[in-house]
py3Dmol code that shows the C-alpha trace and the ligand (Angstrom):
import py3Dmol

protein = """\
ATOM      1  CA  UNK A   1      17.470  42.071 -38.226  1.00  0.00           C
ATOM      2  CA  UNK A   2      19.273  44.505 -36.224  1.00  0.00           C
ATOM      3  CA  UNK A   3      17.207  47.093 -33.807  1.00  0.00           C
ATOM      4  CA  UNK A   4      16.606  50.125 -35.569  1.00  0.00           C
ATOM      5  CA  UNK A   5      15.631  48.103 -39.278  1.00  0.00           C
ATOM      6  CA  UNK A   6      12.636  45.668 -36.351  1.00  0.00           C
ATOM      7  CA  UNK A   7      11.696  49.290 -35.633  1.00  0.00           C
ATOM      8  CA  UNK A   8      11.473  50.807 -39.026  1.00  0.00           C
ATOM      9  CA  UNK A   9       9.769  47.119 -40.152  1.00  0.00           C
ATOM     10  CA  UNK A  10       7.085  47.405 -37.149  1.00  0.00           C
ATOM     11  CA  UNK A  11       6.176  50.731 -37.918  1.00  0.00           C
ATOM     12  CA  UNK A  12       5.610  49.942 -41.585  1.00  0.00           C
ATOM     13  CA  UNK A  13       3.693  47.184 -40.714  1.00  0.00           C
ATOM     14  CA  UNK A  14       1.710  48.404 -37.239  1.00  0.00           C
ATOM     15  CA  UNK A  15       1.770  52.227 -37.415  1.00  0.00           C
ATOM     16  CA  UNK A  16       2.384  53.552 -34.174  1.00  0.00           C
ATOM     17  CA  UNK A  17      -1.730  55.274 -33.958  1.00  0.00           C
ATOM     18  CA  UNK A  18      -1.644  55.691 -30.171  1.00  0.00           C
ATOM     19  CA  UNK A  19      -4.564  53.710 -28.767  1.00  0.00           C
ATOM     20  CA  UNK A  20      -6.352  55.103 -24.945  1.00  0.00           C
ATOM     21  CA  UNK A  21      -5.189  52.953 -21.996  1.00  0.00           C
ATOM     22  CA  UNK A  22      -8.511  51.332 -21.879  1.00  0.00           C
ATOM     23  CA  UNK A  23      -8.358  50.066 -24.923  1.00  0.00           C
ATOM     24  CA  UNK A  24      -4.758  49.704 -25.889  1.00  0.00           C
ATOM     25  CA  UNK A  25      -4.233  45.612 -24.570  1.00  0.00           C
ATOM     26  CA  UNK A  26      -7.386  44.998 -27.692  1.00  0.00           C
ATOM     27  CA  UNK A  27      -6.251  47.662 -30.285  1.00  0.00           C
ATOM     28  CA  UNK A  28      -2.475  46.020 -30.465  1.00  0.00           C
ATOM     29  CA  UNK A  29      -3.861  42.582 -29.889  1.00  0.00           C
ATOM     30  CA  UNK A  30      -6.191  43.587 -33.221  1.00  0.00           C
ATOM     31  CA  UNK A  31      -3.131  44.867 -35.104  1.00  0.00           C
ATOM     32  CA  UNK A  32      -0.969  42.132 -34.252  1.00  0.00           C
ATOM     33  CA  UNK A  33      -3.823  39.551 -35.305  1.00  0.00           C
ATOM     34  CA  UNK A  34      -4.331  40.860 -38.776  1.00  0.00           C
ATOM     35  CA  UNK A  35      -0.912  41.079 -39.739  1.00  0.00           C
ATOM     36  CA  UNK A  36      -0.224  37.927 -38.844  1.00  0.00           C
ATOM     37  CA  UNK A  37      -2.992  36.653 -40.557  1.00  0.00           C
ATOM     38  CA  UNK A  38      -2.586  38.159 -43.994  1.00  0.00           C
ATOM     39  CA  UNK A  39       1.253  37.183 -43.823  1.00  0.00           C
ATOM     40  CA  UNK A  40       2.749  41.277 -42.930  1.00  0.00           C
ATOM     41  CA  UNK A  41       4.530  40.088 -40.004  1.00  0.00           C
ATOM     42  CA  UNK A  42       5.780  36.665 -41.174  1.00  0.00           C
ATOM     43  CA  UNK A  43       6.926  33.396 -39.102  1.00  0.00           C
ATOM     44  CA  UNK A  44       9.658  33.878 -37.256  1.00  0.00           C
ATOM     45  CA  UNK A  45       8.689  38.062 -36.714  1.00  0.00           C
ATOM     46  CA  UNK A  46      10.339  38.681 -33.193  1.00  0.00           C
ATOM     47  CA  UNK A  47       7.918  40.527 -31.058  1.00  0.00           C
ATOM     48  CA  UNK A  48       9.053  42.839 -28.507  1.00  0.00           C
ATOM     49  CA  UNK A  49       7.380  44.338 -25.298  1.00  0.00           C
ATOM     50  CA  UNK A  50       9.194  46.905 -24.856  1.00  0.00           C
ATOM     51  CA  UNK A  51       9.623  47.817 -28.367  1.00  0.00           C
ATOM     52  CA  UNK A  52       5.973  47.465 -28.899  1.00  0.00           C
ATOM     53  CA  UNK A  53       5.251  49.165 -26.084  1.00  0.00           C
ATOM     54  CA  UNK A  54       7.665  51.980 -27.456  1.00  0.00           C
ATOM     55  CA  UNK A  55       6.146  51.718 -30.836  1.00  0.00           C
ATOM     56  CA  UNK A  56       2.274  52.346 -29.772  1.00  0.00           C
ATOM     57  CA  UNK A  57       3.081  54.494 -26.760  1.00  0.00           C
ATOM     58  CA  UNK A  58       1.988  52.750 -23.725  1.00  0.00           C
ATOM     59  CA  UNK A  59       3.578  50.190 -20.754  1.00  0.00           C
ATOM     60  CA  UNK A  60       4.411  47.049 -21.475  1.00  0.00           C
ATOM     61  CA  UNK A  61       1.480  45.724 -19.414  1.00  0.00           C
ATOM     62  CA  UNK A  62      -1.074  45.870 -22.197  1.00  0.00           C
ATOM     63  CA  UNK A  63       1.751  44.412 -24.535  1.00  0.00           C
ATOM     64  CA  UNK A  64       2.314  41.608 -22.613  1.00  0.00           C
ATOM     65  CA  UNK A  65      -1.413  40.948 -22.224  1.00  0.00           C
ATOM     66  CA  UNK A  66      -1.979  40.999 -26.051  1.00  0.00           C
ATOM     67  CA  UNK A  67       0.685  38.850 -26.722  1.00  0.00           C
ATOM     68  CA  UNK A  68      -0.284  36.218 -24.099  1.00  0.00           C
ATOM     69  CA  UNK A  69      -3.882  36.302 -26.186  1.00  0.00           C
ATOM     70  CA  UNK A  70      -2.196  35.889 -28.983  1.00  0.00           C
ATOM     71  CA  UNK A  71      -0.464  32.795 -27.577  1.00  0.00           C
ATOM     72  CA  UNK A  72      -3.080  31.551 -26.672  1.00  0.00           C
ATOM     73  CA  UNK A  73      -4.821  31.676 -30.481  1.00  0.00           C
ATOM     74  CA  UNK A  74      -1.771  29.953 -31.405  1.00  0.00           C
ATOM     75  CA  UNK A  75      -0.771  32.775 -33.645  1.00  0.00           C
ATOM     76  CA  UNK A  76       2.345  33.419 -31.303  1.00  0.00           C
ATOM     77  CA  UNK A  77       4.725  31.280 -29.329  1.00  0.00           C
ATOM     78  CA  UNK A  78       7.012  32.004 -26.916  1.00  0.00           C
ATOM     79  CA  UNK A  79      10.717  30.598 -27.605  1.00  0.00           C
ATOM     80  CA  UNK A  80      13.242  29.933 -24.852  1.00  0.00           C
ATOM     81  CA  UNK A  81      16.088  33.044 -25.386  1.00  0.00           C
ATOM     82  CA  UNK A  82      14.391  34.756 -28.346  1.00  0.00           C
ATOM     83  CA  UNK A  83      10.701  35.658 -26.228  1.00  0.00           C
ATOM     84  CA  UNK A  84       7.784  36.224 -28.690  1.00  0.00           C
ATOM     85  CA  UNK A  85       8.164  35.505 -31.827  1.00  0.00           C
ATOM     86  CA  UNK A  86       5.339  34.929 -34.620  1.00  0.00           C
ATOM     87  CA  UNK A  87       4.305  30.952 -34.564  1.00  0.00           C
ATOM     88  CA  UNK A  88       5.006  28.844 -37.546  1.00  0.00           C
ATOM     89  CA  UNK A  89       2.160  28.504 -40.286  1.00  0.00           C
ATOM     90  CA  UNK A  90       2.260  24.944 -40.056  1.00  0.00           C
ATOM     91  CA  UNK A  91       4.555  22.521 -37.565  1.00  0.00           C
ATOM     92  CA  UNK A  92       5.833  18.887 -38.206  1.00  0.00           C
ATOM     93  CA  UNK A  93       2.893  18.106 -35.484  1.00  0.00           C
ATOM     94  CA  UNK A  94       0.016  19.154 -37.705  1.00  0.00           C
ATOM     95  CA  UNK A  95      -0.614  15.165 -37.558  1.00  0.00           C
ATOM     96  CA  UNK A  96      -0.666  15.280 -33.825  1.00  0.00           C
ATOM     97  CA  UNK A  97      -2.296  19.217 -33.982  1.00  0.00           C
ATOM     98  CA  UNK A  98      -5.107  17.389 -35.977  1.00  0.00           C
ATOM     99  CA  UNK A  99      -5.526  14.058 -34.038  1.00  0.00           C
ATOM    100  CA  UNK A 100      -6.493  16.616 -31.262  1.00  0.00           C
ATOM    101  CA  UNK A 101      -8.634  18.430 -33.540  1.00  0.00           C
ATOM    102  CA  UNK A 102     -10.630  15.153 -34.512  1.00  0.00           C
ATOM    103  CA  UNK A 103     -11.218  14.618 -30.602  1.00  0.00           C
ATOM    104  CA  UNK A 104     -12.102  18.170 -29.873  1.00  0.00           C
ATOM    105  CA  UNK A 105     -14.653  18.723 -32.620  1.00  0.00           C
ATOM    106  CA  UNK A 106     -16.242  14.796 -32.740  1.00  0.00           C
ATOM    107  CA  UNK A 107     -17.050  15.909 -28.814  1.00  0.00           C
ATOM    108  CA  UNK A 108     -18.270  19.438 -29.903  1.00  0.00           C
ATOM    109  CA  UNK A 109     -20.479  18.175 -32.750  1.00  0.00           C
ATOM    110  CA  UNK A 110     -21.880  15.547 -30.339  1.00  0.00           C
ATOM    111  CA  UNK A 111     -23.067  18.152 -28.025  1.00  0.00           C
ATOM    112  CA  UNK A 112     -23.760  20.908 -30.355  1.00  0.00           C
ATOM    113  CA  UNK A 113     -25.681  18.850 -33.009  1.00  0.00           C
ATOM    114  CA  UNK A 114     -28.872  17.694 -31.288  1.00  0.00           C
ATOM    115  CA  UNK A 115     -29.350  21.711 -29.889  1.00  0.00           C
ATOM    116  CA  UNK A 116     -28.865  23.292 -33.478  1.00  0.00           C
ATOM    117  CA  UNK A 117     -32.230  25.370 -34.839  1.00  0.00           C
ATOM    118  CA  UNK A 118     -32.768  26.365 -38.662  1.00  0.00           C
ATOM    119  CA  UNK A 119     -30.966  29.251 -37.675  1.00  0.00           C
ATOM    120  CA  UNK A 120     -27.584  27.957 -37.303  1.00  0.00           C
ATOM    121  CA  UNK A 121     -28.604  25.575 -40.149  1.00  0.00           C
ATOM    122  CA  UNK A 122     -29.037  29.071 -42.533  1.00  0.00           C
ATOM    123  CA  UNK A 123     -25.956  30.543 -41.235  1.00  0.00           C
ATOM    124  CA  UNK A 124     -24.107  26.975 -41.994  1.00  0.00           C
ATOM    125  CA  UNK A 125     -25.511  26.684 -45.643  1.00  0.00           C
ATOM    126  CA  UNK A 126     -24.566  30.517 -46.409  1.00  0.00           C
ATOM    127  CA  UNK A 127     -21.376  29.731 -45.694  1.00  0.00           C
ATOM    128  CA  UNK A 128     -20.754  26.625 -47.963  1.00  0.00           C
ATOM    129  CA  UNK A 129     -22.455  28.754 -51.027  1.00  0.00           C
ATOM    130  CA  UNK A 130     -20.296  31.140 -50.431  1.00  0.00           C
ATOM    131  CA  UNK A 131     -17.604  28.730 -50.950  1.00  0.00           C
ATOM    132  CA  UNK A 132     -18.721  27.723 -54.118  1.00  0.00           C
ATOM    133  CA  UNK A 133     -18.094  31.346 -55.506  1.00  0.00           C
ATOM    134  CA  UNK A 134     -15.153  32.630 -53.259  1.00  0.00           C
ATOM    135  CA  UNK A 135     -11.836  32.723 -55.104  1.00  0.00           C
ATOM    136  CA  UNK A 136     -10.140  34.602 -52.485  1.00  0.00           C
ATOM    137  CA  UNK A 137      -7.855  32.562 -50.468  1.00  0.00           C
ATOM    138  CA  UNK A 138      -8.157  34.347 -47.349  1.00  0.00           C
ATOM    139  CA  UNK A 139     -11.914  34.717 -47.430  1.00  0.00           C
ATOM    140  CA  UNK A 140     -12.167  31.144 -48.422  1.00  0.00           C
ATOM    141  CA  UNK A 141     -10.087  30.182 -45.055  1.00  0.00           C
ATOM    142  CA  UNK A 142     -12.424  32.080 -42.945  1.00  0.00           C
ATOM    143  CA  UNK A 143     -15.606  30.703 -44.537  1.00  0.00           C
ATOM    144  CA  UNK A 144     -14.371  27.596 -44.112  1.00  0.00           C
ATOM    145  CA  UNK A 145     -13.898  28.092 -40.581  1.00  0.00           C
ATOM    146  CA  UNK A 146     -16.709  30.120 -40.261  1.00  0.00           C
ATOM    147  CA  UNK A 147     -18.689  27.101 -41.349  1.00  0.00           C
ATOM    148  CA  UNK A 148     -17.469  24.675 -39.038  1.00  0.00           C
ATOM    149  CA  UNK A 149     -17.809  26.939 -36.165  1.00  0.00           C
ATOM    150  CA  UNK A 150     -21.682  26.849 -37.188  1.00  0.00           C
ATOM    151  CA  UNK A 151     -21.976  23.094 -36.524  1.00  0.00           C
ATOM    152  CA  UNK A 152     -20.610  23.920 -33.355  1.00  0.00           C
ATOM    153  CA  UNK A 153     -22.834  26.792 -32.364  1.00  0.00           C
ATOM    154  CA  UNK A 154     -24.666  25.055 -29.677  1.00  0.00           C
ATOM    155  CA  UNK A 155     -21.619  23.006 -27.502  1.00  0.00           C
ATOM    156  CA  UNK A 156     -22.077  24.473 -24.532  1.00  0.00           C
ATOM    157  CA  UNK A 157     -18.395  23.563 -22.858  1.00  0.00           C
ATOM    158  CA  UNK A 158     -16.687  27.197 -23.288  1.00  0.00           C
ATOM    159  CA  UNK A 159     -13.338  25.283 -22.656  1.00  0.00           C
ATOM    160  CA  UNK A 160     -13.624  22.628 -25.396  1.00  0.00           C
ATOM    161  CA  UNK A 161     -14.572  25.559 -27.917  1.00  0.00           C
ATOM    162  CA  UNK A 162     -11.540  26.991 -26.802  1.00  0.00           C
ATOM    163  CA  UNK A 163      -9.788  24.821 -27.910  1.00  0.00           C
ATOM    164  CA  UNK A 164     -11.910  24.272 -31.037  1.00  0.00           C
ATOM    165  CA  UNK A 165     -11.535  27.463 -32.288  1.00  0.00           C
ATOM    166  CA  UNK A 166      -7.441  27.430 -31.444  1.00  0.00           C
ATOM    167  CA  UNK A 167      -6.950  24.661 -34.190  1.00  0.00           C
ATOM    168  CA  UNK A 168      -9.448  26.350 -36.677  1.00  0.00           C
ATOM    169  CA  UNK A 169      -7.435  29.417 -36.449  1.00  0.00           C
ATOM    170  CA  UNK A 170      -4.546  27.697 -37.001  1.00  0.00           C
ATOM    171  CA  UNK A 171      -5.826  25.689 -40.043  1.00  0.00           C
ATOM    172  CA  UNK A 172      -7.537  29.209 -41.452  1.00  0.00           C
ATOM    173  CA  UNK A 173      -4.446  30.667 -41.565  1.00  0.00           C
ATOM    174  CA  UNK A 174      -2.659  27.749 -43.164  1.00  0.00           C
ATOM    175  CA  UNK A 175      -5.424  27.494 -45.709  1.00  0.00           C
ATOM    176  CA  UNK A 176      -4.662  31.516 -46.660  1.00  0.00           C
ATOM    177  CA  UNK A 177      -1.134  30.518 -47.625  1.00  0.00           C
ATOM    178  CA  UNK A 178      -1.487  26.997 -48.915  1.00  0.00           C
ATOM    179  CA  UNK A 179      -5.040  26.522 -50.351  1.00  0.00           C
ATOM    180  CA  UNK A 180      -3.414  26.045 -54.013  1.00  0.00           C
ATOM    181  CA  UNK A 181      -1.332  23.653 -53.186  1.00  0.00           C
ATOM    182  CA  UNK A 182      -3.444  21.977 -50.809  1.00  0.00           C
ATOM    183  CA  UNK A 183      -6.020  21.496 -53.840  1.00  0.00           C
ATOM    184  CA  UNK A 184      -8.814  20.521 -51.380  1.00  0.00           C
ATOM    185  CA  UNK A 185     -11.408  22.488 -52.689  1.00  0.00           C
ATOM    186  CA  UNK A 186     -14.108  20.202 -54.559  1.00  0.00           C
ATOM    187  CA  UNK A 187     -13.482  17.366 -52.077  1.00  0.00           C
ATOM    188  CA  UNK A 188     -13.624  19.322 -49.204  1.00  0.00           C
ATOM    189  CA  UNK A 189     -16.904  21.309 -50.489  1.00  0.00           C
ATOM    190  CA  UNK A 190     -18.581  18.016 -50.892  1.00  0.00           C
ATOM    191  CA  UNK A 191     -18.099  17.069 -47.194  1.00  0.00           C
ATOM    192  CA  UNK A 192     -19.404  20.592 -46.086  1.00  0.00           C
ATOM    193  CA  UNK A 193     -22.860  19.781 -47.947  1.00  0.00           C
ATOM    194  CA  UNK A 194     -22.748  16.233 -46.554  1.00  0.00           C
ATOM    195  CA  UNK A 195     -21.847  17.763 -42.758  1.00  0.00           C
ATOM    196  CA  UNK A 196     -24.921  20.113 -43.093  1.00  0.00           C
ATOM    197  CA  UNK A 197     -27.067  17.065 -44.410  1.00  0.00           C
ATOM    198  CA  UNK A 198     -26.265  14.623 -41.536  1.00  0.00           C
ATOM    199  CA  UNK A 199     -26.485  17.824 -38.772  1.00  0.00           C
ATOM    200  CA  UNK A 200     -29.831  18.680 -39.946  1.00  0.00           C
ATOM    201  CA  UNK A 201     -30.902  14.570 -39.963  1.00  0.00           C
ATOM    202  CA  UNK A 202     -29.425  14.766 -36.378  1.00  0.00           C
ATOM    203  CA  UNK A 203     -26.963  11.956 -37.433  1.00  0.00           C
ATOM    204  CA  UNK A 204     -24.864  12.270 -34.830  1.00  0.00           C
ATOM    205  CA  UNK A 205     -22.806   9.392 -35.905  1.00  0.00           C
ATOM    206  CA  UNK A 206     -22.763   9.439 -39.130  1.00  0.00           C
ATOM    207  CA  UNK A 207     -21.359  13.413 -38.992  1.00  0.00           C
ATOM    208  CA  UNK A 208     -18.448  12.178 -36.640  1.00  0.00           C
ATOM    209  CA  UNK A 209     -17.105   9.616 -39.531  1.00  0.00           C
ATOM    210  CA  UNK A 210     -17.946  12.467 -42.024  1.00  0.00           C
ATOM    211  CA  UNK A 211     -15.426  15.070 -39.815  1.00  0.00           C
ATOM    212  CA  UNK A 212     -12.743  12.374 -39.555  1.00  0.00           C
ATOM    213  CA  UNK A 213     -12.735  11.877 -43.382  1.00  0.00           C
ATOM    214  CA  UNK A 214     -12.735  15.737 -43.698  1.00  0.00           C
ATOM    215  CA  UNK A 215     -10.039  16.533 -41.190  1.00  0.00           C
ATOM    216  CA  UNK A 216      -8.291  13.182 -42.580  1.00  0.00           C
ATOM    217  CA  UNK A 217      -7.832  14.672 -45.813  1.00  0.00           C
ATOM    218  CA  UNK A 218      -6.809  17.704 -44.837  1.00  0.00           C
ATOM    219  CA  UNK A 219      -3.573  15.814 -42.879  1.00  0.00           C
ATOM    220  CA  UNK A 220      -2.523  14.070 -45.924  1.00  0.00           C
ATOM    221  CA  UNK A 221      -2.350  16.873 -47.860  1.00  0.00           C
ATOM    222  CA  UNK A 222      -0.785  18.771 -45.146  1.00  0.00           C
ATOM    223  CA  UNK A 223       1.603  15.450 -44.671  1.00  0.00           C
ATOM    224  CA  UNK A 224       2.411  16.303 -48.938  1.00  0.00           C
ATOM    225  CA  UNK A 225       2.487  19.824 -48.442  1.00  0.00           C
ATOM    226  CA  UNK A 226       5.482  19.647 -46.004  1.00  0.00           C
ATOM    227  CA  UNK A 227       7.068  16.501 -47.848  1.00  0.00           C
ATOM    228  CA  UNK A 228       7.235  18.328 -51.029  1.00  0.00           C
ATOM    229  CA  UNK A 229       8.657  21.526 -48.862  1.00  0.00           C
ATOM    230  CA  UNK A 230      11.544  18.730 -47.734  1.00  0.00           C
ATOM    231  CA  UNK A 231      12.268  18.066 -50.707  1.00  0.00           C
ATOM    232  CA  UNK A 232      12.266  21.429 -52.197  1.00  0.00           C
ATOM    233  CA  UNK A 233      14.939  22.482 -49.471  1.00  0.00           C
ATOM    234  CA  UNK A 234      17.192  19.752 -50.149  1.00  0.00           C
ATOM    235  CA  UNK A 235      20.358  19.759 -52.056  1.00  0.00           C
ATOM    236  CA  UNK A 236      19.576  18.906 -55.589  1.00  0.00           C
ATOM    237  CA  UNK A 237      22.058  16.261 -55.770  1.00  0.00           C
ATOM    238  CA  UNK A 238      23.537  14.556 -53.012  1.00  0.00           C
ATOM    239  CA  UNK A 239      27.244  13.931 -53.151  1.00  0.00           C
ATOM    240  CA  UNK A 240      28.282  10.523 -54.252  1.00  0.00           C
ATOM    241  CA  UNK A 241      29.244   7.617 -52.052  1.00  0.00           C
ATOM    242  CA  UNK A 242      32.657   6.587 -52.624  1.00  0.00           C
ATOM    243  CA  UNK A 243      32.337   3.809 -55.204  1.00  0.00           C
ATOM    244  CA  UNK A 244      31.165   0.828 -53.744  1.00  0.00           C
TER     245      UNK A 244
END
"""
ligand_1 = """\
1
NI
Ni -13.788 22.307 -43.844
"""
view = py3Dmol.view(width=600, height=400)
view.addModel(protein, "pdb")
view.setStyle({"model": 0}, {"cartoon": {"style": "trace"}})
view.addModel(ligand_1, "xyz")
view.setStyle({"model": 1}, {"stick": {}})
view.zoomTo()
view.show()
């Protein structure tokens, strides 16, 4: 895309509203975020400072600070020669992404679990009945996280739920593009209500092996997902060896 169609594009998307100084680093970071999410700036988007900067009407200073949040929510990635640039929905790591995932969270529910009252419990359970009902993909991503996050309520290592919430975000937005083909939806409803069951028995270990098999099924189908996306992008017929 040359300069003046980004422009035009980023405008479409973005608007150019002109936040106050105080608040322009969350206002872009806000805009940025949802776009991304719900698929307006796609993979691959190159994002700018100083056109940004140009775009909403302020230094590059907040720019840079939103993007670096942004980074650091996995939603953007910074690529050697091109800068910025809008992260990939999924990578050929998601097997790694989610080996780190099954660490992080087993550790979270081991410290959240024994701390959680009927509150979180409620808040937990809302979310799974909403999932029951929810056809939306994008509102089924962000109950799904939202769930998860419950069971996790109490953990009180800021840094590990850092990092928790990095690779939920990255699923959520995965799930907004992919659910269909992902077709995880019974399954992975009937491990939500078994989750809740075990947190509320306090079963610490049992819930572990329960998020494994969870998380487990969502790499296979992931490990499809990108097969069958292989496959698709393949020649259909590969030119003949010379007879043998
Ligand atoms: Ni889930």
């Amino acid at each position: 895309m040359r300069k003046s169609e980004r422009e035009a594009f980023l405008y479409e998307v973005l608007g150019n509203e002109q936040p106050p100084a105080h608040l322009a680093r969350a206002v872009i970071e806000e805009k940025l975020r949802s776009a991304i999410l719900d698929g307006r700036l796609p993979s691959g988007t190159a994002l700018r400072q100083q056109e940004l900067a140009t775009l909403f009407g302020v230094s590059r200073m907040p720019v840079r600070e939103a993007l670096r949040q942004l980074e650091a929510q996995t939603l953007v990635r910074v690529e050697l020669h091109k800068g910025a640039v809008v992260a990939p929905l999924i990578t050929e790591d998601a097997v790694e992404a989610y080996a780190l995932r099954i660490l992080f969270e087993s550790e979270a529910l081991r410290l959240s679990v024994p701390l959680l009252d009927a509150e979180d419990f409620a808040k937990a359970r809302a979310c799974i009945e909403a999932l029951e009902e929810e056809t939306d993909y994008s509102r089924i991503g962000t109950l799904n996280r939202m769930f998860h996050m419950h069971l996790y309520a109490k953990a009180p290592n800021k840094r590990l739920m850092r990092l928790v919430e990095a690779g939920l975000n990255e699923e959520e937005r995965f799930l907004r593009f992919n659910l269909s083909s992902m077709g995880l939806g019974k399954l992975a409803q009937d491990d939500h209500w078994e989750m809740l069951q075990l947190a509320e028995a306090r079963d610490i270990d049992s819930i572990v092996a329960a998020l494994h098999n969870h998380l487990n099924r969502a790499v296979q189908a992931i490990t499809r997902y990108l097969a069958s996306k292989a496959a698709e992008t393949k020649p259909k017929r590969q030119r003949k060896k010379s007879p043998a």
